[in-house]
BAPA-772210 format. One record per atom (N, C-alpha, C, CB): residue in one letter; atom name; x, y, z. Coordinates in pm, 1 decimal, always signed. Glycine has a CB too. Layout:
NODE  type  atom         X         Y         Z
NODE     a    CA         X         Y         Z
...
END
This chain:
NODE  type  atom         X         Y         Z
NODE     x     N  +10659.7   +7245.4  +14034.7
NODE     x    CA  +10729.0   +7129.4  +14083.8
NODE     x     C  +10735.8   +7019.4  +13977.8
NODE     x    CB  +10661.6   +7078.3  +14208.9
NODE     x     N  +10660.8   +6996.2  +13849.9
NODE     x    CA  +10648.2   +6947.1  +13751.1
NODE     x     C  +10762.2   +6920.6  +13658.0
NODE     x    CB  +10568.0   +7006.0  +13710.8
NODE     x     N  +10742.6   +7091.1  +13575.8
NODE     x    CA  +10880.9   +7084.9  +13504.9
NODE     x     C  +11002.1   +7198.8  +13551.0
NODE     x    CB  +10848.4   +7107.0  +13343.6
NODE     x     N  +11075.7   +7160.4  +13532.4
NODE     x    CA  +11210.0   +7200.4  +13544.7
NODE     x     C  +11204.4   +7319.2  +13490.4
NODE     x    CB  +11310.5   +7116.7  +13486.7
NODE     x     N  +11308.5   +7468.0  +13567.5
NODE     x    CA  +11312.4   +7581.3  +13470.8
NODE     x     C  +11430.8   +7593.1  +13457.5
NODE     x    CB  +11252.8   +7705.6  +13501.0
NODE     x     N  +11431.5   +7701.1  +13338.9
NODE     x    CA  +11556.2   +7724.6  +13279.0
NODE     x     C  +11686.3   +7739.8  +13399.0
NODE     x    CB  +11534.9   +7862.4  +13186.9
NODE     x     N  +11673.2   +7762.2  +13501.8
NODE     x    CA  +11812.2   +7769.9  +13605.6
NODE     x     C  +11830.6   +7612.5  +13617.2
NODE     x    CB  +11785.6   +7857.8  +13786.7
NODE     x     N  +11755.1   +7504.1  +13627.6
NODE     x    CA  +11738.6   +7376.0  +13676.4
NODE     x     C  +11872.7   +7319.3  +13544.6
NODE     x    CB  +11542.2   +7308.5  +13669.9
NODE     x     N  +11796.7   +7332.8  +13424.6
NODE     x    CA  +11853.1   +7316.8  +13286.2
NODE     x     C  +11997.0   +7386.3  +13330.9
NODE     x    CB  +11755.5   +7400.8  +13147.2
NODE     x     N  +12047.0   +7478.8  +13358.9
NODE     x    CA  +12179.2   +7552.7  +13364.1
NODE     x     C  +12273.7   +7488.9  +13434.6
NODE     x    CB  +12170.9   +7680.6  +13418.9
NODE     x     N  +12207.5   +7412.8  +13571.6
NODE     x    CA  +12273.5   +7347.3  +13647.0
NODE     x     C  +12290.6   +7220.2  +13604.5
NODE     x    CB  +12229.7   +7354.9  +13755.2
NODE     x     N  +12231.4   +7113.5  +13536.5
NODE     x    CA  +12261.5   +7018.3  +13444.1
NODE     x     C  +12353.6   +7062.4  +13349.9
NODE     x    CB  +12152.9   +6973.5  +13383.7
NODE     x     N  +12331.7   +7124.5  +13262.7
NODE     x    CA  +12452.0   +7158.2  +13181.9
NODE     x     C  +12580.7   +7175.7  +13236.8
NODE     x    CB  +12431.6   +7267.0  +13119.3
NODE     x     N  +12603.2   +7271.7  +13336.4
NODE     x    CA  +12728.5   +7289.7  +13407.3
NODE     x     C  +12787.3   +7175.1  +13447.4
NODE     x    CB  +12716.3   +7366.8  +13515.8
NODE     x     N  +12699.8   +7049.8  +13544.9
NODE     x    CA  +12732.2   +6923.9  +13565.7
NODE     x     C  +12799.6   +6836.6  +13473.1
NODE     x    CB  +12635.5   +6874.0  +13594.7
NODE     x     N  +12751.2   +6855.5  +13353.9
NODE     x    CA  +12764.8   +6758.0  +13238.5
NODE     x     C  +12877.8   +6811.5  +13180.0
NODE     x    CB  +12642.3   +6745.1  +13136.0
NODE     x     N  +12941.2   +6960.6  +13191.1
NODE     x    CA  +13032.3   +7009.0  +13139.8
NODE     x     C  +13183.3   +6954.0  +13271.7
NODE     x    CB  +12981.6   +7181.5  +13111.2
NODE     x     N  +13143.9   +6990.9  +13360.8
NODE     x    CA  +13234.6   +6931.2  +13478.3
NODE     x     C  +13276.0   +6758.4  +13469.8
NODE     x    CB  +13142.4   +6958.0  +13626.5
NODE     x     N  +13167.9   +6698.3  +13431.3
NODE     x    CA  +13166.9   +6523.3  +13422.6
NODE     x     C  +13300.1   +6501.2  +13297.3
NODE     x    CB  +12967.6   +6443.4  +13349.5
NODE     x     N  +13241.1   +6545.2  +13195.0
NODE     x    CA  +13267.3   +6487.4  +13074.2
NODE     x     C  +13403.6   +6609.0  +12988.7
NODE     x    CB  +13094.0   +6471.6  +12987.3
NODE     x     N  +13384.9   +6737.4  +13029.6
NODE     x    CA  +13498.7   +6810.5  +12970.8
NODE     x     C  +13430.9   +6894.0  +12865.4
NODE     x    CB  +13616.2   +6713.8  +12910.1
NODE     x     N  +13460.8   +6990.8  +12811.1
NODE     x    CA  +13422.3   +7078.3  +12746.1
NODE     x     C  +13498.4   +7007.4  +12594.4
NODE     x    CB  +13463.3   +7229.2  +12814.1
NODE     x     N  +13616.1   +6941.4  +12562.7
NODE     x    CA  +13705.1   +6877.6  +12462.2
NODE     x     C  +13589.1   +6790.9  +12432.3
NODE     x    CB  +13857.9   +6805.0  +12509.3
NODE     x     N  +13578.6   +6684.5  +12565.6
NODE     x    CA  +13521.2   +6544.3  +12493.7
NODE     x     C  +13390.3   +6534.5  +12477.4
NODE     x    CB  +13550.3   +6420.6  +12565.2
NODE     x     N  +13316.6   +6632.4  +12522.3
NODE     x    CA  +13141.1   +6670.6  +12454.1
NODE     x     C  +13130.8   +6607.7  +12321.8
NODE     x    CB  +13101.4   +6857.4  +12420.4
NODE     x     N  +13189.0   +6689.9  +12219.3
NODE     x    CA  +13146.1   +6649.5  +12094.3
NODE     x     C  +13155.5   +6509.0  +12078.8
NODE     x    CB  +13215.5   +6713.3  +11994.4
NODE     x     N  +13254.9   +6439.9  +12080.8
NODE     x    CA  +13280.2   +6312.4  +12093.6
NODE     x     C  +13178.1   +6199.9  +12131.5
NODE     x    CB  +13369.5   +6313.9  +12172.8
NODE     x     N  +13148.4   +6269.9  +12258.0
NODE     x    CA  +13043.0   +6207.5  +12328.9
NODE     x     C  +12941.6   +6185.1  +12258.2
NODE     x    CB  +13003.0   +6269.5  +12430.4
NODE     x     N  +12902.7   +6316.1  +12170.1
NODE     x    CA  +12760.5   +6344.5  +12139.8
NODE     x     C  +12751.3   +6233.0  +12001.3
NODE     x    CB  +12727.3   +6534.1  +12103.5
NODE     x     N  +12844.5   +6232.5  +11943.6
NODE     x    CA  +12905.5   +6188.1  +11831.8
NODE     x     C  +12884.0   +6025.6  +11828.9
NODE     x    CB  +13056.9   +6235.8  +11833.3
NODE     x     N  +12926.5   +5971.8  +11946.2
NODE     x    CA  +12891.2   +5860.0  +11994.4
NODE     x     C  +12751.0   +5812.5  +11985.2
NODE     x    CB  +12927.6   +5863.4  +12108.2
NODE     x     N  +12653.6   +5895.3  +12023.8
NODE     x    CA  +12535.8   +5903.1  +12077.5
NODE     x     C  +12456.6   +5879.3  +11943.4
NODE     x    CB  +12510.4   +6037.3  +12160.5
NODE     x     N  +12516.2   +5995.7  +11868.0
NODE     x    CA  +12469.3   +5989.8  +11714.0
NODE     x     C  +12483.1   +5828.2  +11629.5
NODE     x    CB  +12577.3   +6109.2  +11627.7
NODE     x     N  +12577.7   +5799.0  +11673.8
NODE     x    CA  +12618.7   +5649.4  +11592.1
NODE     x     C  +12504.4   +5600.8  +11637.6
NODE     x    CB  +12766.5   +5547.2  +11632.4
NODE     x     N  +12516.5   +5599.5  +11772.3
NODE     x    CA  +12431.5   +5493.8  +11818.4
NODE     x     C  +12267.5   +5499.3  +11765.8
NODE     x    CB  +12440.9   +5501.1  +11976.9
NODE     x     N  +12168.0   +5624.3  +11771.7
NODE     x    CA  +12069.7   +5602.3  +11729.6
NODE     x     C  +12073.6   +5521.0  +11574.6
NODE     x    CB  +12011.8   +5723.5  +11742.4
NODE     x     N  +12172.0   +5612.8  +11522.3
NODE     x    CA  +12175.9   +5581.3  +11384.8
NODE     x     C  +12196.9   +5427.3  +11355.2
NODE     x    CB  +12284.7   +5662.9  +11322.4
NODE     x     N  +12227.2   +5374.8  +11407.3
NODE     x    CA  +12228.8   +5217.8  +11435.1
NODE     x     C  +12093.3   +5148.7  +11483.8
NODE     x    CB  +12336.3   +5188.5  +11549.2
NODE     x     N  +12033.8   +5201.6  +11584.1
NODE     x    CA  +11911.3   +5169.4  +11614.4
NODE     x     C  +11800.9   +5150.3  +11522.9
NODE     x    CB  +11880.8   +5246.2  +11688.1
NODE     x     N  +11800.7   +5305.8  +11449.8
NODE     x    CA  +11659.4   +5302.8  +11363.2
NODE     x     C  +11733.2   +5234.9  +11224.6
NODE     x    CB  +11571.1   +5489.1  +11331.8
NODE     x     N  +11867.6   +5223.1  +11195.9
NODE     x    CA  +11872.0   +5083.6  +11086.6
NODE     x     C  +11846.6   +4958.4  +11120.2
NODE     x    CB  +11995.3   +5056.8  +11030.0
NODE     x     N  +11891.8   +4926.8  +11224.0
NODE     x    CA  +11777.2   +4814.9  +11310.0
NODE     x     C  +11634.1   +4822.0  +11285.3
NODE     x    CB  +11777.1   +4835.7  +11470.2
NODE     x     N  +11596.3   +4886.1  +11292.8
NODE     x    CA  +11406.6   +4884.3  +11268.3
NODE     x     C  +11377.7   +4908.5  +11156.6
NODE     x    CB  +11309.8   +4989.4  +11341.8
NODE     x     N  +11461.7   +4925.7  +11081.3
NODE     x    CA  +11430.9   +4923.7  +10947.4
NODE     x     C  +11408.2   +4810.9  +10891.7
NODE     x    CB  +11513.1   +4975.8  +10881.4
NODE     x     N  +11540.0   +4768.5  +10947.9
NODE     x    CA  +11568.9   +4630.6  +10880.6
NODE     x     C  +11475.2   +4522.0  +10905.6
NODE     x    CB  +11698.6   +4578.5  +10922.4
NODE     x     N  +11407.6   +4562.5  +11016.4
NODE     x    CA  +11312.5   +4409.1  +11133.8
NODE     x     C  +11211.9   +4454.8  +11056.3
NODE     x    CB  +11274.8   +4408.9  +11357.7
NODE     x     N  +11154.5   +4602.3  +11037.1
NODE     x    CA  +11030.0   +4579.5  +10936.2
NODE     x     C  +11035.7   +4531.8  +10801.8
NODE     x    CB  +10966.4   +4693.2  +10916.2
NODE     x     N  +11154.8   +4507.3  +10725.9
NODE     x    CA  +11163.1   +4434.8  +10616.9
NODE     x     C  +11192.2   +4288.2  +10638.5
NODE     x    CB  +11254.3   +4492.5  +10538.1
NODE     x     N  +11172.1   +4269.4  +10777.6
NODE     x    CA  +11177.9   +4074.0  +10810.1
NODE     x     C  +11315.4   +4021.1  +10791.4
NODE     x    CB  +11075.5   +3964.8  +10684.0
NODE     x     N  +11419.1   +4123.2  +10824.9
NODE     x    CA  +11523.7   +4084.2  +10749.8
NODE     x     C  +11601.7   +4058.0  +10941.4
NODE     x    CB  +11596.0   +4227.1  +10601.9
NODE     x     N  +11523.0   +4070.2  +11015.5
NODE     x    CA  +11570.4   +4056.6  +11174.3
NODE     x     C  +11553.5   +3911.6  +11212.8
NODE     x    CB  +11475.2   +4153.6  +11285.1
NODE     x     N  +11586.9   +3881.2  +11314.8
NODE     x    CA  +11548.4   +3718.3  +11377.6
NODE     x     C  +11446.9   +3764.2  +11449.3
NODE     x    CB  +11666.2   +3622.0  +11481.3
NODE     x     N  +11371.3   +3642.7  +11457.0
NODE     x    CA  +11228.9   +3622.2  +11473.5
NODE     x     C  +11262.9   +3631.0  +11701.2
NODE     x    CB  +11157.5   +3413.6  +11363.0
NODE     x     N  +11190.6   +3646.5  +11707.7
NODE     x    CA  +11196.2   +3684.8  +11879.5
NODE     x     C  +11077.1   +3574.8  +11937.0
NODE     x    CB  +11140.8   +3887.1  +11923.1
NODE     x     N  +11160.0   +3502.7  +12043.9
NODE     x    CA  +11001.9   +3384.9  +12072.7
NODE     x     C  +10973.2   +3485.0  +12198.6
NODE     x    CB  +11030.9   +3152.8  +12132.9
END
């Protein structure tokens, strides 16, 4: 009841293929990618003090 098995996983996938389209996946994912990639240059940047200070 913990974790999820591989049929659980199958049925998410199928969902996510129905939501979003089998075309616009990559896109999506692509998106997703920017975005971390934006994030951890953000934390890069705040550990070089180069961020605004947060009260």
């Amino acid at each position: 009841m913990g974790s999820f098995s591989l049929f659980h996983w199958a049925i998410v996938l199928l969902a996510v293929l129905l939501l979003f389209g089998a075309g616009k996946l990559p896109s999506v994912m692509g998106d997703l990618a920017k975005g971390v990639r934006s994030f951890k240059a953000g934390l890069k940047e705040e550990d070089r003090g180069g961020g605004t200070p947060v009260a």
